[in-house]
C-alpha positions as CSV (number, residue, x, y, z in Angstrom):
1,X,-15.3,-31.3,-0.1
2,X,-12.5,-33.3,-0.4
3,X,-8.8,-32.7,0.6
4,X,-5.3,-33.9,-0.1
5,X,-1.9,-33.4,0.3
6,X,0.2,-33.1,-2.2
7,X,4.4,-33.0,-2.2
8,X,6.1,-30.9,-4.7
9,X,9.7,-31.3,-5.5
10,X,10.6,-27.8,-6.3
11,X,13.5,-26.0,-8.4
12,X,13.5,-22.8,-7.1
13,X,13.6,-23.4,-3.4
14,X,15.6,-26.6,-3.3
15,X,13.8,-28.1,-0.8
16,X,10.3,-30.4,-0.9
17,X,7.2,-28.7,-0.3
18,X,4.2,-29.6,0.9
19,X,0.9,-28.3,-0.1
20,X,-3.1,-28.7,1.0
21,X,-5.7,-28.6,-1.5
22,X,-8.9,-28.3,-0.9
23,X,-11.4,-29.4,-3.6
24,X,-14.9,-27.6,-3.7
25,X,-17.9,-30.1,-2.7
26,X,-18.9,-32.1,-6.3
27,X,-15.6,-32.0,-8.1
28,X,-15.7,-35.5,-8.5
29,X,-18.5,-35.6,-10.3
30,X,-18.4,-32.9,-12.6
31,X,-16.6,-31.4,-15.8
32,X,-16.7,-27.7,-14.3
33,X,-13.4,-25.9,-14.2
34,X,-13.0,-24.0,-10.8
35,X,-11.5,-20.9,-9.8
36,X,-8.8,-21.0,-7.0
37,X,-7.3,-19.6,-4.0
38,X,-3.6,-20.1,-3.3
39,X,-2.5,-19.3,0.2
40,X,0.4,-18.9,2.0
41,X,1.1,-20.7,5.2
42,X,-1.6,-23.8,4.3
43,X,-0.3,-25.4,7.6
44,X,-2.7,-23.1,9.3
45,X,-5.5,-24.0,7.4
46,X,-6.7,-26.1,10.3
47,X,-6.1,-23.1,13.5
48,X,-8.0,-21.1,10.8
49,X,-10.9,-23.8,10.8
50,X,-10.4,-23.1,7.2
51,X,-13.2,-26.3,5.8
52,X,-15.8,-25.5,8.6
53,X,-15.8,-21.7,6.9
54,X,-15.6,-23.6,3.5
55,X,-18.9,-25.8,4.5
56,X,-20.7,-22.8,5.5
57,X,-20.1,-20.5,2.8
58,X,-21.0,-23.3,0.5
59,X,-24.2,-24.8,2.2
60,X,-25.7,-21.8,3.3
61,X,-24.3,-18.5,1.4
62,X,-24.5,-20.2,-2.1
63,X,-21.4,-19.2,-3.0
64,X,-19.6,-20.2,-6.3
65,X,-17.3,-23.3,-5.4
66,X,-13.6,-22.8,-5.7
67,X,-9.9,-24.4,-5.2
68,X,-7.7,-24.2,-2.1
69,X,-4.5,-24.1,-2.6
70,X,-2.7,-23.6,0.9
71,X,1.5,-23.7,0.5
72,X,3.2,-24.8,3.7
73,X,5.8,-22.5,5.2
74,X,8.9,-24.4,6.7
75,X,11.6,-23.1,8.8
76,X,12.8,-20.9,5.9
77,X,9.9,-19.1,5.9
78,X,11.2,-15.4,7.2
79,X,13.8,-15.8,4.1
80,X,11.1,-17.1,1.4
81,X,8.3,-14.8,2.5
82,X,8.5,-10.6,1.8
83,X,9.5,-8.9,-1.4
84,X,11.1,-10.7,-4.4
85,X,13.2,-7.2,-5.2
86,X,14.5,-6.1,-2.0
87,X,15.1,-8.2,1.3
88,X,14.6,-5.9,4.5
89,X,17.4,-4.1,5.8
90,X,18.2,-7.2,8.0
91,X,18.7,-9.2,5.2
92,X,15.2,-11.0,5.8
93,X,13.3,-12.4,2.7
94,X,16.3,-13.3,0.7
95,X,14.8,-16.2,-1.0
96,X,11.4,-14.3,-1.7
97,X,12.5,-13.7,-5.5
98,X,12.7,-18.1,-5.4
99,X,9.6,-18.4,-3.3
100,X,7.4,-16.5,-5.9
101,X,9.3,-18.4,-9.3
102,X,7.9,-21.4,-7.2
103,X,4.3,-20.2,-7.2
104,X,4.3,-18.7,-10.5
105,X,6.8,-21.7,-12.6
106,X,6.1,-24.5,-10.8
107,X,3.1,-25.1,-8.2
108,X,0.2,-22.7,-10.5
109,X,1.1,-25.4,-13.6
110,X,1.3,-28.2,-11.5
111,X,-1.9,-27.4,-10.2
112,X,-3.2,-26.2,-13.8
113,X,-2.0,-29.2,-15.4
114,X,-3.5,-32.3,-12.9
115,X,-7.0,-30.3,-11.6
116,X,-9.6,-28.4,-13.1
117,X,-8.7,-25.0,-12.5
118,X,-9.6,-22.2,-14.3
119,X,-6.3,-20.0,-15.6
120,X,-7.3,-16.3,-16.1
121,X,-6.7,-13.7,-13.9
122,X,-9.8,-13.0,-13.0
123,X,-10.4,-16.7,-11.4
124,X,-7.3,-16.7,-9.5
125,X,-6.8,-15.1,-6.3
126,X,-4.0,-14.6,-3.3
127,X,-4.1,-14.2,0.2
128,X,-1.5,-14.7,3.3
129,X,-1.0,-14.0,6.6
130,X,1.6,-11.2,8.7
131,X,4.9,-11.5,6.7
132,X,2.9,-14.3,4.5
133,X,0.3,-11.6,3.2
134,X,3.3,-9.1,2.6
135,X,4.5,-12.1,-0.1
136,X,1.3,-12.4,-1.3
137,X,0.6,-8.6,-2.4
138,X,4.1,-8.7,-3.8
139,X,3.4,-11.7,-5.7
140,X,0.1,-10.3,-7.2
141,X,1.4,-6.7,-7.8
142,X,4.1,-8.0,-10.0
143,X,1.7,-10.8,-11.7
144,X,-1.4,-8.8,-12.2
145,X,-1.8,-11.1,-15.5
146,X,-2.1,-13.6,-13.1
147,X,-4.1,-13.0,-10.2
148,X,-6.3,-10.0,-10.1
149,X,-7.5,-10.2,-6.1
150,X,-5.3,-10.2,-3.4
151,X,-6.1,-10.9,0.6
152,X,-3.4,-9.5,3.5
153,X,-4.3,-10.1,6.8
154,X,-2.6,-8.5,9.6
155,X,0.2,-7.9,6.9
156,X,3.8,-7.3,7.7
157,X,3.9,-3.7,6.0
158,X,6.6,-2.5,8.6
159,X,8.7,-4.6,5.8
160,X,11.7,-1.6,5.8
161,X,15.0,-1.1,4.0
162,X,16.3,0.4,7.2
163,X,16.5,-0.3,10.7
164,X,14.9,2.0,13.1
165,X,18.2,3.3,15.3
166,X,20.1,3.9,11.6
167,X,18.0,6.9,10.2
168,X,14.8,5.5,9.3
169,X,12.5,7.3,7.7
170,X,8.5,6.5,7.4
171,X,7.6,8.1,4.6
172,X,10.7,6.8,2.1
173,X,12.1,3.2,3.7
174,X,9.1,0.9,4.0
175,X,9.4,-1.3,1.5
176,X,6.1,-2.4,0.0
177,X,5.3,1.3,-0.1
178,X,7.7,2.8,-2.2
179,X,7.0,0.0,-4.6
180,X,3.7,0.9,-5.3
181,X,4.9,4.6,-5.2
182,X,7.8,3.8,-7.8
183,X,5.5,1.7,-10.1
184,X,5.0,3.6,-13.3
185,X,1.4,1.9,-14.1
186,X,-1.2,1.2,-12.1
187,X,-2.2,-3.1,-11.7
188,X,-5.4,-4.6,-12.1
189,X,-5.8,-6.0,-9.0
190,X,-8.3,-5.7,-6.1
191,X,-7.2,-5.6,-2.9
192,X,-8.6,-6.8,1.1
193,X,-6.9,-5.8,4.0
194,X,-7.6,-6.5,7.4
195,X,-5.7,-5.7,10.6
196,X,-6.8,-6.2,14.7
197,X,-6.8,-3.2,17.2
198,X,-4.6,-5.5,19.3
199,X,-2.4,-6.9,16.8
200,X,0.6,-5.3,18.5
201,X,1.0,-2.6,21.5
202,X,4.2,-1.0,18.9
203,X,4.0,2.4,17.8
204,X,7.1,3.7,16.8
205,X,5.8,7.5,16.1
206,X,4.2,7.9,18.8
207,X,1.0,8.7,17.6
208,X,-1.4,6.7,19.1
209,X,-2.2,4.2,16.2
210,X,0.0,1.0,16.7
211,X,2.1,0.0,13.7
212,X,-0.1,-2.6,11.9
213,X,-2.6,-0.2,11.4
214,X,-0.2,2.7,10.5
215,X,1.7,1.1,8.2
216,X,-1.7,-1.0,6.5
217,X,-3.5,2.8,6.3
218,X,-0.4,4.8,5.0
219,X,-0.2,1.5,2.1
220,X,-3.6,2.5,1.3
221,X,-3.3,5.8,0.6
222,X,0.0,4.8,-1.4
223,X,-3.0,2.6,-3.1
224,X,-5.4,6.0,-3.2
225,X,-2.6,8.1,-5.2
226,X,-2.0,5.4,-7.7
227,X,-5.7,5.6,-8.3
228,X,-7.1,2.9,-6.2
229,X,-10.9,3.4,-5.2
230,X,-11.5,2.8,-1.3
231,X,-14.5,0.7,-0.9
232,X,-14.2,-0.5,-4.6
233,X,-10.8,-1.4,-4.9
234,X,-9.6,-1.6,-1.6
235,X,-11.6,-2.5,1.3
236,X,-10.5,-2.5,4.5
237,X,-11.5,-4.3,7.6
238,X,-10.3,-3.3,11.1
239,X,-11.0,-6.1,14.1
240,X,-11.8,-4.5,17.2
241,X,-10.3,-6.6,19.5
242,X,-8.6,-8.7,16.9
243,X,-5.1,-10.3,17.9
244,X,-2.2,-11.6,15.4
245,X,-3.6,-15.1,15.4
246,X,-5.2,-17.4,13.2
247,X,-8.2,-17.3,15.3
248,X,-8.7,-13.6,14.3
249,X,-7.9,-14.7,10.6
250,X,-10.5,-17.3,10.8
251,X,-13.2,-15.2,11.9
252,X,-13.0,-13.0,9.3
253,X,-12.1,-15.5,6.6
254,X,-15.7,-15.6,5.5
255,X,-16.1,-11.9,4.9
256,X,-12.8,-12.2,2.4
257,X,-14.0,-15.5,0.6
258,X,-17.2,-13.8,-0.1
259,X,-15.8,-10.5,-1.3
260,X,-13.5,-12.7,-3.8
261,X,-15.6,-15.1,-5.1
262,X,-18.9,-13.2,-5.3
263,X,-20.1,-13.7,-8.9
């Protein structure tokens, strides 16, 4: 494998942005065109021990090589990350809409135009992390002729157009939910979700199940009513013992790259 770091000078956001890309072992010396991964928060590739998995998955699970594309979060990333229609009820992810014309206008082109990467949906694929994977299913549930997978870790689906001590109300103010409720199709897209049994202590209904869980189980059956097949659309992994960390991310990082890129 091969890495670099690449600086893109980018429109939307105003601001430079740095990316990792991680090339699959051989590109150098082939013609091949290769699927890819983009990822939010690539500084974490290392905490996530992101080539180790890469060397692994290669060397001894055969699987089909791919692009990395790991964007770097800076210290607007609570306003680029969340969803490009709506920023929360704090005013939170108010440059989302700019963060995703980024991905989609400028760095997928870029990356199109100077590497071999394949450009149909069904070789390119999204993940991100807490608010990070909140972007990322926002990004590939509006570009479904795009990307056609999408990977949310411990996602931030408490995302809510209302605060809780100003009449909050589960079932009609979080955000990423009512958008797949209020979307009149249905996306191609698959989708992996993951969250850890210690992710948060949280539980705001007091019903036992804290938050991350709650909220990633009621998207799912938002995901079920649009027609979404658990355990063929959806899967869903629950860490026992898994924490909000990149170490819990990395562990299961393997289970997700396989699931995508399985031929």
């Amino acid at each position: 494998m091969h890495k670099k770091e690449l600086v893109l000078s980018s429109i939307h956001l105003g601001r430079k942005v740095k990316v990792t890309l991680i090339l699959p072992p051989h590109y150098a010396f082939s013609f091949r065109h290769y699927p890819v991964l983009y990822l939010n928060d690539g500084q974490d590739l290392p905490s996530l021990r992101m080539e180790e998995t890469l060397h692994t998955l290669f060397t001894e699970h055969d699987l089909r090589p791919f692009i990395v594309v790991g964007i770097h979060a800076n210290e607007q990333r609570i306003q680029e990350y969340g969803t490009a229609n709506q920023a929360d009820y704090a005013g939170r992810g108010s440059k989302a809409k700019h963060f995703t014309h980024f991905v989609i206008d400028e760095l997928k082109p870029y990356i199109e135009r100077h590497y071999r990467a394949k450009t149909q949906p069904q070789d390119n694929f999204y993940a991100g992390f807490s608010l990070g994977g909140l972007s990322a299913i926002d990004i590939v549930w509006h570009h479904s002729d795009i990307f056609s997978k999408v990977g949310v870790f411990s996602g931030s689906f408490w995302w809510r157009s209302k605060a809780l001590d100003q009449g909050y109300n589960e079932a009609t103010d979080r955000i990423m939910h009512a958008l797949v409720r209020e979307t009149p199709d249905k996306p191609s897209i698959k989708f992996w979700l993951q969250t850890g049994t210690e992710d948060e202590v949280s539980d705001r209904n007091n019903n036992g199940i804290i938050d991350s869980i709650d909220d990633t189980l009621g998207l799912i059956e938002e995901l079920k009513l649009k027609g979404y097949r658990l355990n063929e659309d959806i899967v869903y992994r629950e860490v026992k013992g898994g924490r909000h960390d990149q170490t819990t991310w990395g562990r299961v990082m393997g289970e997700f790259l396989e699931w995508a890129f399985k031929e």
